[in-house]
Short mmCIF file of the C-alpha atoms (twelve columns), coordinates in Angstrom:
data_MODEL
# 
_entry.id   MODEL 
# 
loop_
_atom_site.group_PDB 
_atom_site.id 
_atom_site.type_symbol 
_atom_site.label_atom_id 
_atom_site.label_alt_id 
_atom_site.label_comp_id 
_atom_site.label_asym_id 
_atom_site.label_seq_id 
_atom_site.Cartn_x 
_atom_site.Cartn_y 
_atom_site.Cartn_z 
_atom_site.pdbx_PDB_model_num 
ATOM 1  C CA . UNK A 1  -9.739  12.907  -9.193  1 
ATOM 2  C CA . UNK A 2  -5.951  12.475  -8.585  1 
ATOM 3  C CA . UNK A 3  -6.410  11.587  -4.953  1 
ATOM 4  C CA . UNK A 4  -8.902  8.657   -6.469  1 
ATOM 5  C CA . UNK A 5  -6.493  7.417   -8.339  1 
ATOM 6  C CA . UNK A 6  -4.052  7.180   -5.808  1 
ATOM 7  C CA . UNK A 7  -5.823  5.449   -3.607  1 
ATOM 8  C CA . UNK A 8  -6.963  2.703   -5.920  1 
ATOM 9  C CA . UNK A 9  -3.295  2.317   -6.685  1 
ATOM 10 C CA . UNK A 10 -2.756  2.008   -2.651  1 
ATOM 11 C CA . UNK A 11 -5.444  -0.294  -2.588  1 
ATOM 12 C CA . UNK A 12 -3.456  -2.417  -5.695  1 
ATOM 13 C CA . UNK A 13 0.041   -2.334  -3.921  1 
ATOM 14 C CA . UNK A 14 -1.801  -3.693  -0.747  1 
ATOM 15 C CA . UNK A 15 -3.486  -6.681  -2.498  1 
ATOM 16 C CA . UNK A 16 -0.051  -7.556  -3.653  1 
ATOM 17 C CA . UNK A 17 1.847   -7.454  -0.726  1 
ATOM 18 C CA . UNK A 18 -0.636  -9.426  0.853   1 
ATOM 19 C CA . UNK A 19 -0.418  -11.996 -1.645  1 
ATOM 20 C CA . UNK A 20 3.472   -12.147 -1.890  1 
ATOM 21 C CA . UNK A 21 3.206   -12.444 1.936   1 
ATOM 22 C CA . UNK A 22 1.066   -15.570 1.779   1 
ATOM 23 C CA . UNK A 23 2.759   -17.069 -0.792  1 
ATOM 24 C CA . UNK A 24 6.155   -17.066 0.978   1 
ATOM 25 C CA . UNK A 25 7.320   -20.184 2.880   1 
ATOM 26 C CA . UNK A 26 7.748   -18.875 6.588   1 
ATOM 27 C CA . UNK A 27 10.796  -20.156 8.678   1 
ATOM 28 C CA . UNK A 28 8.402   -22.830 10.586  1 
ATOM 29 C CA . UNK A 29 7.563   -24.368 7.294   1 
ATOM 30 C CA . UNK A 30 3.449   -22.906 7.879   1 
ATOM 31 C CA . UNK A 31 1.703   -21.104 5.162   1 
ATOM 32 C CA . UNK A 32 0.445   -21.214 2.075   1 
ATOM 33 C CA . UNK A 33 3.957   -21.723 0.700   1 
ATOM 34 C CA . UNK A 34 3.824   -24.898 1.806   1 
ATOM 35 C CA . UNK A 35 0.817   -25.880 -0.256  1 
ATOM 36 C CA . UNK A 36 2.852   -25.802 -3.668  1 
ATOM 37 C CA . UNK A 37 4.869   -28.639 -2.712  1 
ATOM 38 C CA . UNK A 38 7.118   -29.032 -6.039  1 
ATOM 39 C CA . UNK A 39 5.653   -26.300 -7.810  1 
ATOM 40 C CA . UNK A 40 8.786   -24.529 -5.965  1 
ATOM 41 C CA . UNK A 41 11.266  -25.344 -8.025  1 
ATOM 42 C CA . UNK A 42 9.751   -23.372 -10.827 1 
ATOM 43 C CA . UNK A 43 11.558  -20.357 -8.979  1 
ATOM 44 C CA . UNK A 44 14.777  -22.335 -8.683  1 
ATOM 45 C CA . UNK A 45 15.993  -25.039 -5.669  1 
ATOM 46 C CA . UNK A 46 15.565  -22.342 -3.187  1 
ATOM 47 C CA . UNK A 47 11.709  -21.634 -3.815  1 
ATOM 48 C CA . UNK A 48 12.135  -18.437 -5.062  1 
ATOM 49 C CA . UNK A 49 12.481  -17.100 -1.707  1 
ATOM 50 C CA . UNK A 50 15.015  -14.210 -2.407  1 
ATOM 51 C CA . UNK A 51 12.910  -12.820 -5.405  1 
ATOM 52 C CA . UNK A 52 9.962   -13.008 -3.295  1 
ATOM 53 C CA . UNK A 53 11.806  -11.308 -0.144  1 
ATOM 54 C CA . UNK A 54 13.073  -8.595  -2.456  1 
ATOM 55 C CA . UNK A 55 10.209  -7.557  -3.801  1 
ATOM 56 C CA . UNK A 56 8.001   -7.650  -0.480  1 
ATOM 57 C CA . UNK A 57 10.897  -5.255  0.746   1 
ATOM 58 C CA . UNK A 58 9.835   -2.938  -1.914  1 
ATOM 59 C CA . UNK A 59 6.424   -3.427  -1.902  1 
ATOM 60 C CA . UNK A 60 6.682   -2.352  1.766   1 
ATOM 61 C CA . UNK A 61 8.744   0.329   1.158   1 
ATOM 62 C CA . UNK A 62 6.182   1.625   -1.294  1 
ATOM 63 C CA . UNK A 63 3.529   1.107   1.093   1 
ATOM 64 C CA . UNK A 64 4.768   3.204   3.780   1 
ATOM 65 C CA . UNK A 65 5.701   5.975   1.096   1 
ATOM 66 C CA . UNK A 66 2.374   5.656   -0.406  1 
ATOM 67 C CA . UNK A 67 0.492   6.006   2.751   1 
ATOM 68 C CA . UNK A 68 2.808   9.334   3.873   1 
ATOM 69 C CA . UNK A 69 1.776   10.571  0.510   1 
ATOM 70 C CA . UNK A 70 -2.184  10.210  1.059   1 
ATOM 71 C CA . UNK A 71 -1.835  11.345  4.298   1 
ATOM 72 C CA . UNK A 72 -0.253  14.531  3.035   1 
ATOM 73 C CA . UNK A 73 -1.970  15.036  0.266   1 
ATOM 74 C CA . UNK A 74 -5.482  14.831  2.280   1 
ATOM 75 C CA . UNK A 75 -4.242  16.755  4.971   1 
ATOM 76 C CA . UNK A 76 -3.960  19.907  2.428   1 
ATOM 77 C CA . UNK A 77 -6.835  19.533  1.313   1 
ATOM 78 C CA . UNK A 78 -8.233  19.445  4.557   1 
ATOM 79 C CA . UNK A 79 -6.339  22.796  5.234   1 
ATOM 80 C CA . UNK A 80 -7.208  24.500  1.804   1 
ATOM 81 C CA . UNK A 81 -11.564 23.161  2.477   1 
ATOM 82 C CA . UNK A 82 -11.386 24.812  5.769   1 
ATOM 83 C CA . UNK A 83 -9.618  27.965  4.930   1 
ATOM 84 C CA . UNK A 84 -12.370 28.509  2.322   1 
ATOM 85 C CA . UNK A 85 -15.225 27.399  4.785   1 
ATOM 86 C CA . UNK A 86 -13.798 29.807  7.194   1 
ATOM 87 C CA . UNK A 87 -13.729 32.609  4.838   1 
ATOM 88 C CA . UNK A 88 -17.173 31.853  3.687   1 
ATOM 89 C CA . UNK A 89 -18.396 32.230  7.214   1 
ATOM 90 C CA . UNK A 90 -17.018 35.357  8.149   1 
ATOM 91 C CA . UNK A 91 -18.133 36.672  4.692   1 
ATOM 92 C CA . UNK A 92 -21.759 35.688  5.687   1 
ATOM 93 C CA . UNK A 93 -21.622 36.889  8.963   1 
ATOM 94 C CA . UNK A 94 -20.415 40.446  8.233   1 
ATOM 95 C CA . UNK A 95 -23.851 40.877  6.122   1 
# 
């Protein structure tokens, strides 16, 4: 149940991050940045680009964090399922 709703929250973070990624003007002036045109300076004369730099720092930062959490989390239950599998074997085979 809990590991569910971590992933669909992983799944939400990632969508983000790819959007805030996309929307950010890249150094060559490519991307869909670009595409605004003066619907840039709703975020100020610089586009916006520190806010948006900022929070793709975090967003990546939660990312990583996220996916070391899933990874440990699964890996325990991994542990705990074959513990009990293995137990449930030898229990059956000592019959």
């Amino acid at each position: 149940m809990i590991f569910g709703l971590l992933v669909s929250l992983y799944v939400v973070i990632c969508f983000l991050m790819i959007l805030l990624i996309l929307i950010q003007k890249g150094k060559g002036s490519m991307g869909l940045g670009n595409l605004g045109g003066g619907a840039q300076l709703l975020f100020g004369g610089s586009g916006g680009q520190d806010l948006f730099q900022k929070t793709t720092w975090v967003l990546g930062a939660i990312f990583m964090g996220g996916s070391l959490l899933l990874s440990i989390y699964k890996g325990s239950q991994v542990r705990t399922s074959r513990i009990l599998t293995t137990q449930a074997i030898t229990y059956d085979a000592s019959r």
